[in-house]
N, C-alpha and C positions, 0 to 999 in steps of 0.2 A: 574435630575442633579446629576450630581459625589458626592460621599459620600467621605469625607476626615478623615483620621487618623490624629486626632490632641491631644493632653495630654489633658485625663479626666478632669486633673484640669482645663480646659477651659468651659467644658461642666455644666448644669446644667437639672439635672432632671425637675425641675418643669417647667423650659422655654421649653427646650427641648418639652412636652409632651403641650405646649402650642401651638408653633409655628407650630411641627405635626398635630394637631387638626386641626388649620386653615388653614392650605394649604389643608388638603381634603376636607374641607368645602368650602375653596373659592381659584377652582384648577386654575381658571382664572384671581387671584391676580384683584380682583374688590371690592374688601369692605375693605372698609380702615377704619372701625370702632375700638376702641380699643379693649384691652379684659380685662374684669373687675375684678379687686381681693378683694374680700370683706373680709376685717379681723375684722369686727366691727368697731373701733373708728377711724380709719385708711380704705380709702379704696383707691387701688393703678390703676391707668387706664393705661395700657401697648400699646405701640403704633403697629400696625398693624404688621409692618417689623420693624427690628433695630436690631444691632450685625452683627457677622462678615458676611464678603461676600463673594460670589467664591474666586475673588483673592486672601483675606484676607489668608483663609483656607487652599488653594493651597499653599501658600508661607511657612506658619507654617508646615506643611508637608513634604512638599521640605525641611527646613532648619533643623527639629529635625530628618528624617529621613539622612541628609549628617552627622549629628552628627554620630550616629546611626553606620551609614555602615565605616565611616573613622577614628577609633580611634586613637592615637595619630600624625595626622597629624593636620598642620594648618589649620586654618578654619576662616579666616576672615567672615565680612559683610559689602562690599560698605560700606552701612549708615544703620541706622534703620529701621530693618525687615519693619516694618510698625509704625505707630504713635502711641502705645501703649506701657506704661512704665514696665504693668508687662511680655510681654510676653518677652520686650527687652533685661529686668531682669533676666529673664529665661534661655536665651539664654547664655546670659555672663558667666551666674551663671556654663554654662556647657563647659566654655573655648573659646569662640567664642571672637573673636577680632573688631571692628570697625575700618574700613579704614579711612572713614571718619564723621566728625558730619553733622548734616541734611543741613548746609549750603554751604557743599562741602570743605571744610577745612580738609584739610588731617590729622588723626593722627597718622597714620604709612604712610611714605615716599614710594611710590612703587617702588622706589630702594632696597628694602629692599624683597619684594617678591621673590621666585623663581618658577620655573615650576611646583617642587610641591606641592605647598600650592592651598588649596581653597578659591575661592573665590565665594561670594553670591550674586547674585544681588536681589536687595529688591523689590518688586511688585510694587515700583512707574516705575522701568525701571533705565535707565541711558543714558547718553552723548553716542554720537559716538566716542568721544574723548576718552573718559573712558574706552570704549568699545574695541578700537585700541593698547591703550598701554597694559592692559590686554592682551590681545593676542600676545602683543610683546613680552610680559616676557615668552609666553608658557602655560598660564592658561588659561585651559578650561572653559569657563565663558556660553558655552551650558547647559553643562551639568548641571548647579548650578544657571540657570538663573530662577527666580520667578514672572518675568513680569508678570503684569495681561494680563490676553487675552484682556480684555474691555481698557486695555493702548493700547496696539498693536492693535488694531481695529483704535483707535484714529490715530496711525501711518500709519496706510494702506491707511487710509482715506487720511488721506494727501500725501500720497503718488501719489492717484488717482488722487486728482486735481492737481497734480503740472505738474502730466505728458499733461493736458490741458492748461497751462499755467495759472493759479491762482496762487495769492498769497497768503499764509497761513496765517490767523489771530488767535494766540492761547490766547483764554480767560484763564486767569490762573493768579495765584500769581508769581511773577518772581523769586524771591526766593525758591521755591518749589521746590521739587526733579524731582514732574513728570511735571511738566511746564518745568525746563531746561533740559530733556531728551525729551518731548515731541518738542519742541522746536530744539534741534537738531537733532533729526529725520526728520523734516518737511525742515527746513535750507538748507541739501542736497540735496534738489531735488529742492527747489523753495525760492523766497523770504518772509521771516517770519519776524512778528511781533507780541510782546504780545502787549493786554490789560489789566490790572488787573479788572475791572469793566468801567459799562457807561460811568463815566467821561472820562476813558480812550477812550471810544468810540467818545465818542461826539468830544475830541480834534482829535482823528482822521481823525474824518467825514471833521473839516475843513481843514484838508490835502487832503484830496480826492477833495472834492468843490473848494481848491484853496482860499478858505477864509482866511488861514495860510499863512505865507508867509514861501515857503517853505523846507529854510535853518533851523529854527527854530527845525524843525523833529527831526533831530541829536541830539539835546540838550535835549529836552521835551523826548524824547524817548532814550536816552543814554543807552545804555548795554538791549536794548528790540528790538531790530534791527538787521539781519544777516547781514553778512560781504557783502559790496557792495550795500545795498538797495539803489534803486534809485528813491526817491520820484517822479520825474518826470513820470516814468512808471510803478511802483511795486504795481501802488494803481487802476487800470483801470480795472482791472480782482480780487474777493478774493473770498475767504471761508472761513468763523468760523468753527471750532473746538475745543472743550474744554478740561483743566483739570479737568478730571471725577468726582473730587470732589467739585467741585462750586455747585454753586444753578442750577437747571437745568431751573430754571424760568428766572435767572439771563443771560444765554448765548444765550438762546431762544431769547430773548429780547433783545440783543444786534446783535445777528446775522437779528431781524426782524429789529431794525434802520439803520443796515448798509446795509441792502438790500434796504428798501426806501430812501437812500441817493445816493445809487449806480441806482437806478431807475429814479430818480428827474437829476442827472447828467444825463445821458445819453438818458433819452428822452424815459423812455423803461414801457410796461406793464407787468404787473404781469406775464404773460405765455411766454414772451418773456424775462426776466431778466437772464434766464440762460449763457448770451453771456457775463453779466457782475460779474453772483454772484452765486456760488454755494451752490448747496441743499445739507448741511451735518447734517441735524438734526439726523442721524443715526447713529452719538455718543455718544451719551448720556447715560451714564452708568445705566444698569437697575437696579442695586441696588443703585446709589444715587438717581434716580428716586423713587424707592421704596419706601426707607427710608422718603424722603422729602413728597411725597404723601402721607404717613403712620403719620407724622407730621399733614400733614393740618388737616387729620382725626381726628387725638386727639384732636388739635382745636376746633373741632365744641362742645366737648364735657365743661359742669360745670365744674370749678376744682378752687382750690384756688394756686397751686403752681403749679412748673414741675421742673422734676428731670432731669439732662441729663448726661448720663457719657460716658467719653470718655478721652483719650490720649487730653493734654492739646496743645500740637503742632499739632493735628490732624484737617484739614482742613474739610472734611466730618462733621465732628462735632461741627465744630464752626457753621457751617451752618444752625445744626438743632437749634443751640441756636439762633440764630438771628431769625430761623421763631418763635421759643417761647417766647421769650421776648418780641415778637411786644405784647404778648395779655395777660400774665400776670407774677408772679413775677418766675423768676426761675434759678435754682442756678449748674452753671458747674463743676462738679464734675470728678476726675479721679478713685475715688478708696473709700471704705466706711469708711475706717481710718479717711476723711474729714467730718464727721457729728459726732463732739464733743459729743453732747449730745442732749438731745430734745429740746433745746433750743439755741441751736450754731451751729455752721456750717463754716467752709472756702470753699471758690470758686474761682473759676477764673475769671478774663472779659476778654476775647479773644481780645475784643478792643484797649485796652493799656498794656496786656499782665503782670497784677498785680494780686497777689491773695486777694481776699478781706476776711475780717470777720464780718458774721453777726447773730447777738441775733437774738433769740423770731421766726426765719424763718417757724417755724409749727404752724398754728391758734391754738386759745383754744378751737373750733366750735369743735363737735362731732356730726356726723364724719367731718372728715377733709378729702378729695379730691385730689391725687396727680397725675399730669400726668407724664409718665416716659419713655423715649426712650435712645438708646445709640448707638454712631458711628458704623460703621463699620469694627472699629480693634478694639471694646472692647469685650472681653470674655463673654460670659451669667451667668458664676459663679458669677465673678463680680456686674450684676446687680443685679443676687439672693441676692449678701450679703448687698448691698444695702436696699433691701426692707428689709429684714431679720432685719438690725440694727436700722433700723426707728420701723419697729411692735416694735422690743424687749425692747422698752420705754412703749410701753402701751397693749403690751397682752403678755402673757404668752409662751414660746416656743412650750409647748404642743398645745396651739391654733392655732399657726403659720402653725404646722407641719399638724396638722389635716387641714387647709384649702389646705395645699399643696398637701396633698396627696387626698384628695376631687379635687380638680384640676388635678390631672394625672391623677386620676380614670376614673374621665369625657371624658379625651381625649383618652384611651382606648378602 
């Protein structure tokens, strides 16, 4: 895979020489056991995969290298690079503007553009709308585009079935950058509708079954429906396809009910359902895949807590906390500034989007047991400083550093 130019400061020695190790041991990405940091009183269990990804890297690249080659020209960004506060940080920090905030809300007017300012598109993608008046003003929106390939896959894909006559079902958040880009990519060529999860499936299914009465659609489904949907026949023919960052268990599963609902209608077997329901499970982004597989692994393992860090609006990351939460206590973190001390902590719940504060969050047990993974727009320096600031409550830096450099050695 492509080696990317991204600022050292994102890099870390010790992961770096971690993740190197395991990909030549396991070139087949088949072992999803953690990798284990013993520091004595403290010992940290690191999840298989986790941190940035192609696209991620790709984008970082693309955007510090436009800095780079364009100096005092404009330099917008759509929205945020990607869901990570410090790289956003970074960015600004070097004269970069934001067009708009992650809910599409303009905060420069694109009247205000000209032909030559740049502009960036962020790795979730964007609107064909977006996409149109950008190029009415004159801005080369090619050359500065950071789409992931695994979005554009997403989009091909639906491009493929539309030209069969299906209609596109995008599992996705509706609010989300790459769901409303993904979304109008698919809209063009065919009839689209998101779900945000199951439920959303399930009330589906009785529009498809006709269990719905169904004028109802328009309302239940309001601004998740393309211009023109016509429940009468937009629901006989579908494919699921997802935003890449869901749970992959999660679209799986709702692509497999809407296929036995679309089989139970029409009277059809398993080898024959293709006339009502397409095969797109060849979206599925292989590092949310990854990462999420990489998850269950650390699962299987003893621990008393799990650490997870990541951009607190980062969708990828909320995901890895809900499979961690299901099995024991653990605490969403963006950056290591949030672990007060050894015995406090603030975090997030993604759920009602508050940051909470909690005492005593490290047992008195020695050792104490933590499992630790992180999205995929957070930095690897980042998690180093994480483990870094937890040891440096109960070992020494010199101890720190001698297990770390015992760790790269190994992977040499």
């Amino acid at each position: 895979m492509k080696k990317f130019s991204i600022p050292f400061t994102y890099r870390s020695s010790l992961i770096s020489s971690i993740k190197e190790k395991r990909k030549h041991a396991d070139k087949l990405k088949k072992d999803f056991t953690p990798t284990q940091l013993d520091f004595g009183p403290i010992q940290i269990k690191l999840a298989r995969h986790f941190g940035f990804c192609y696209g991620v890297e790709n984008a970082i690249e693309i955007a510090f290298k436009t800095i780079e080659e364009n100096p005092g020209k404009r330099i917008f960004l759509l929205s945020e690079m990607i869901h990570n506060p410090l790289v956003n940080k970074d960015l600004l920090a070097r004269g970069l503007q934001f067009l708009q905030d992650t809910s599409g809300k303009n905060l420069v007017p694109f009247e205000e553009l000209t032909s030559k300012d740049i502009v960036i598109i962020p790795a979730f993608g964007t609107t064909i709308d977006i996409e149109n008046k950008l190029k009415s003003i004159g801005i080369a929106i090619e050359k500065y585009n950071t789409t992931c390939p695994f979005v554009e896959k997403v989009w091909n894909r639906s491009e493929q079935i539309a030209k069969k006559n299906y209609t596109v079902i995008v599992h996705g958040k509706p609010t989300h950058e790459e769901t409303r880009a993904t979304f109008s990519h698919a809209a063009v060529n065919t009839p689209t509708v998101i779900v945000n999860d199951m439920n959303d499936a399930i009330i589906l299914s009785d529009f498809i079954t006709g269990v719905s009465n169904a004028t109802d659609f328009y309302s239940i489904f309001k601004g998740k429906y393309s211009e023109g949907f016509d429940i009468d026949k937009d629901l006989t023919r579908i494919g699921v396809v997802n935003q890449t960052t869901m749970l992959a268990s999660d679209t799986q599963a709702i692509a497999d009910f809407l296929k036995k609902v679309m089989i139970k209608k029409h009277n059809l077997s398993e080898e024959n359902c293709s006339e009502h329901f397409a095969d797109t499970r060849d979206t599925l982004c292989y590092a949310t895949n990854d990462n999420q597989s990489a998850v269950y692994g650390l699962l299987k393992e003893e621990a008393d807590l799990a650490i997870v860090v990541g951009g607190y609006n980062s969708s990828n990351t909320s995901h890895l906390v809900e499979l961690c939460e299901e099995k024991l206590p653990t605490y969403y973190i963006d950056h290591e500034s949030r672990i007060i001390s050894k015995d406090s902590i603030t975090h997030f719940n993604f759920h009602n989007k508050t940051e909470l504060f909690t005492n005593n969050f490290l047992p008195e047990k020695r050792p104490f047991k933590i499992l630790m993974t992180s999205g995929a727009s957070c930095p690897d320096s980042v998690v180093e400083n994480v483990i870094k600031k937890i040891c440096g409550y109960f070992i020494s830096e010199t101890e720190f550093e001698e297990v770390c450099l015992k760790t790269i050695n190994e992977a040499l």
